[in-house]
Structure formats: structure tokens, C-alpha cells
C-alpha positions in Angstrom: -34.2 42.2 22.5 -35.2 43.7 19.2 -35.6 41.5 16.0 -32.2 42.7 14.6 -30.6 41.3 17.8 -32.4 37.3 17.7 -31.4 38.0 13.3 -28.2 38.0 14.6 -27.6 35.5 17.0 -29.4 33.4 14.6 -27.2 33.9 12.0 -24.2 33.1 14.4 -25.3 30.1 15.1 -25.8 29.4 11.8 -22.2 29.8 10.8 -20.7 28.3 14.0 -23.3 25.1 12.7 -21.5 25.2 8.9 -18.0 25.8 10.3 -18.5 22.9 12.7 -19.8 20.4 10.2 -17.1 21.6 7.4 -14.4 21.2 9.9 -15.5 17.3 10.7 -15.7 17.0 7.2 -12.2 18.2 6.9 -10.8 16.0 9.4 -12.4 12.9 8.1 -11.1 14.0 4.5 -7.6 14.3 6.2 -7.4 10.8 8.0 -9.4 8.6 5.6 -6.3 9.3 2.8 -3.7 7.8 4.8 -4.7 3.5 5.2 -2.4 0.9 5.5 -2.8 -2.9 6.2 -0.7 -6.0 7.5 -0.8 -8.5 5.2 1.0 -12.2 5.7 1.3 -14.4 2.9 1.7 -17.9 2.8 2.2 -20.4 0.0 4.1 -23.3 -1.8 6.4 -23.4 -4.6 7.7 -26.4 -6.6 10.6 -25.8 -9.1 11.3 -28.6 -11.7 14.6 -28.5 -13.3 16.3 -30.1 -16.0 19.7 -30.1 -16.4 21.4 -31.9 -19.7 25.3 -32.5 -19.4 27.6 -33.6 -22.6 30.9 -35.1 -21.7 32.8 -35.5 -24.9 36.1 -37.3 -23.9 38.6 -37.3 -27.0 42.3 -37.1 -26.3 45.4 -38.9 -27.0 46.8 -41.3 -24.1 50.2 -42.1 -25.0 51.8 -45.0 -23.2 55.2 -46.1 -22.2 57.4 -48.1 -24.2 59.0 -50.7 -22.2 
């Protein structure tokens, strides 16, 4: 093998080395956007209400004459 032929197949491996690392980059950049959790949540709530109510009675009652 000359020196222009180990150059070569040195420089193949190289590249075969960058694409493999840049393609497991680019997989872990594709599934690390997508995330999603379960979540349960549990509490208490206490509502206080107050209620005011006005009954104004004022009317006429007529009776009947015996």
C-alpha cells in the first residue's frame, strides 16, 4: 500500500467518525425537545360566603266587613 492509499482510508474514517458523532448528536437534539410529565395534584379549598337578604314587607291587607 502506498502512502496516498493509508491518507485515504485515514481520512475515511475520519468522516465516517464526524458523521457518526453528528448523527447521535442529531438524534439526541431530536428526542430531548419533545418531554412530558404526569402530574397529580391534590389540595383543600374552603369558601366562606356571606349572603345579606332584605325582606321589605309593605302592602295593604284589606279585610272583610261583616
Amino acid at each position: 500500500m502506498s502512502k496516498k492509499d493509508i491518507c485515504i482510508i485515514i481520512l475515511k474514517v475520519v468522516i465516517y467518525a464526524c458523521t457518526l458523532a453528528l448523527g447521535v448528536l442529531g438524534v439526541s437534539a431530536i428526542t430531548s425537545c419533545s418531554a412530558s410529565r404526569d402530574v397529580d395534584v391534590v389540595g383543600k379549598a374552603t369558601i366562606v360566603t356571606v349572603d345579606t337578604t332584605r325582606i321589605n314587607h309593605n302592602t295593604y291587607i284589606k279585610f272583610p266587613k261583616r
